[in-house]
N, C-alpha and C positions, 0 to 999 in steps of 0.2 A: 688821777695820775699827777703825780709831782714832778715841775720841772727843775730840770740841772741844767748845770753849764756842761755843752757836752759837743764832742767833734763828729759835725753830719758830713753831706756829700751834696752836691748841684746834679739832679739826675737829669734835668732837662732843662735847654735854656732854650721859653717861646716867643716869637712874635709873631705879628699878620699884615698884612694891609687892608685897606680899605676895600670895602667888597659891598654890592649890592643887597638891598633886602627885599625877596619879592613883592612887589605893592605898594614899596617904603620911598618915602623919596632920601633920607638919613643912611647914609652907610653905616656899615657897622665895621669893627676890629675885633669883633672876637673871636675870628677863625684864626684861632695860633696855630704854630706849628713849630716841633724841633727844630733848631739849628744848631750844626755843630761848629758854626764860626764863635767867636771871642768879640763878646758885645759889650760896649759902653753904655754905662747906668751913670746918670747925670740925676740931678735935682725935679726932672719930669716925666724922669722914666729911660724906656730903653731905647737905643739908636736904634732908626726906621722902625718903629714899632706902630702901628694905628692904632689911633682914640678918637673918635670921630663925632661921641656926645659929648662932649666938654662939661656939660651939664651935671651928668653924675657920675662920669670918668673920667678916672686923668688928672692930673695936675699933682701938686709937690706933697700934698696929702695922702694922693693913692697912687705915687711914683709907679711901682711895685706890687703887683698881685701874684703873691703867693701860695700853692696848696700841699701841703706838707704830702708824702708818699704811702704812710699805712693811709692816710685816709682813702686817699686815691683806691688805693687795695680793697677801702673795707665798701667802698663805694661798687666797686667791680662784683663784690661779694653778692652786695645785696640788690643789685641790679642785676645780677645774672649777664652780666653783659663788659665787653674791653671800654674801659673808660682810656682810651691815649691820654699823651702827653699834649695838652694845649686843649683839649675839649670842651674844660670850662671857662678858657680863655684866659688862663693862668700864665704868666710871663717865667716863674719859675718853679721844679717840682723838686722837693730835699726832700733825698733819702734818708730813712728814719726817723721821718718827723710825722708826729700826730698833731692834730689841726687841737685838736682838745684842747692841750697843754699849753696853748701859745695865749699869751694875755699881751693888751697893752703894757708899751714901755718895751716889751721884749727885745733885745738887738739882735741882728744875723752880721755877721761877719765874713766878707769874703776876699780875701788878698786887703788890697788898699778900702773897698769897699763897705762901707756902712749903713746898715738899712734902721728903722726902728716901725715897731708894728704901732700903727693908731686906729686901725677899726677892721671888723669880720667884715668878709663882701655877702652884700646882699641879692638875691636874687631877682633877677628881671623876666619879661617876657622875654628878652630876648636870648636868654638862655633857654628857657623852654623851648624857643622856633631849633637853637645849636642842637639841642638834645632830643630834637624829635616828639617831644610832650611837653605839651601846654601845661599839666600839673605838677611839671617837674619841678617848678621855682615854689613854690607851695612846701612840696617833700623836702624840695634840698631844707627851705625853712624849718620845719618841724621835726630834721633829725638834728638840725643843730652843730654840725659840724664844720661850720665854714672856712674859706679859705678866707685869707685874710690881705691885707693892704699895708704897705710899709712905704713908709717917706725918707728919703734918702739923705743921710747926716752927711757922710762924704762920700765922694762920687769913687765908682772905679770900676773896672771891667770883671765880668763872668763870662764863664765857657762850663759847658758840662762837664762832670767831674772833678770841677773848684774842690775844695776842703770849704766845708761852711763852721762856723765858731757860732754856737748857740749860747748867747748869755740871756737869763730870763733879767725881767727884770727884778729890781732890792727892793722896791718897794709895796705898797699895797697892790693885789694884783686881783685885775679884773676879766677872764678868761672869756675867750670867743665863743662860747658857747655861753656866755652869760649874756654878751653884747647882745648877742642875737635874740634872744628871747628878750631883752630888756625895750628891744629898738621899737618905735612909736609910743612907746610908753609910760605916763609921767610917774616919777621916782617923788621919794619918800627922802625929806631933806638932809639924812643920813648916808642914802645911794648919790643923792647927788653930790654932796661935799666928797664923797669916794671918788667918783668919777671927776672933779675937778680938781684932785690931787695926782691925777697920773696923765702923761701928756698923751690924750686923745685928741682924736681927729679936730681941726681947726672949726669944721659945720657943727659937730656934735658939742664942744664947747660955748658956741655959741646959743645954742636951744640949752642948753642946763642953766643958763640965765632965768629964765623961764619954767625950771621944772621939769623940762622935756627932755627925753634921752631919745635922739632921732639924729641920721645921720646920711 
């Protein structure tokens, strides 16, 4: 699939709070949920939104986790099961967008609002504890379809039902479905000079020093 510059929709705008993890002494935030209030997106993400491992969430790199809506659908499909709005801990869900299609560099557009994509999310355990299966971070890996992470160019509010402005990006373009398969893994000094031509993740940059494409 090839992407266009094209006019989607904000079908769900999620946050959570801080919530216990049986056993864990680390809270988590990834129990999002719908709101239909009119939320402010700043340079770290969303007002009162929880990120509670600093470590490998959060901050001006991964502002913003998004997962486009056929995926959502196609994920429902082949789980046989309602995937909601916030399940994978998603901050927002746009309608008509396939997770495939989306590369680094890409911009989302919403009112004043500026987002740009710099890397697929990766799966953790504790998405498997959310989704009730331990193998589930494993699958979501090997189908390759992830949702992704965006760092916030300039700041401004979203509500469900915004108009969202899809511009891919112009230049070399390196798709979420590649990241993913590519991550832990050292590149070929042609993948790397690729990846160091399009503004990825600020961690992932810093390992292509190296040869390494991890992030």
């Amino acid at each position: 699939m090839k992407a266009a510059t094209r006019d989607l929709k904000v079908l769900a705008v999620c946050i959570g709070k801080p919530e216990e993890r049986p056993g864990k002494k680390m809270k988590t935030g990834i129990n999002k949920h719908p709101t239909g209030e009119t939320v402010f997106v700043g340079f770290e993400g969303l007002a009162d939104d929880a990120v509670c491992n600093g470590k490998y969430h959060g901050g001006p790199e991964q502002a913003v986790y998004v997962e486009g809506n056929l995926t959502r659908l196609w994920w429902q499909r082949a789980l046989n099961k309602p995937i909601n709005h916030g399940l994978f801990g998603e901050n927002l869900c746009i309608a008509g967008l396939d997770n495939q299609i989306v590369s680094v560099g890409d911009h989302l557009l919403i009112g004043d609002l500026v987002m740009e994509v710099t890397a697929p999310r990766m799966p953790c355990r504790v998405l498997g504890d959310r989704m009730g299966d331990h193998g589930f971070p494993k699958l979501y890996k090997k189908v390759a379809r992830p949702g992704f992470y965006c760092r916030v160019i300039h700041p401004g509010y979203v509500t469900a039902g915004a108009l969202v402005r899809y511009v891919p990006y112009a230049g070399e373009r390196i798709s979420m479905t590649e990241m993913a398969r590519h991550h832990g893994k050292r590149g070929s000094p042609e993948l790397i000079a690729l990846y160091q031509s399009v503004p990825v993740h600020a961690k992932l940059r810093a390992f292509l020093s190296n040869g390494l494409i991890k992030f």
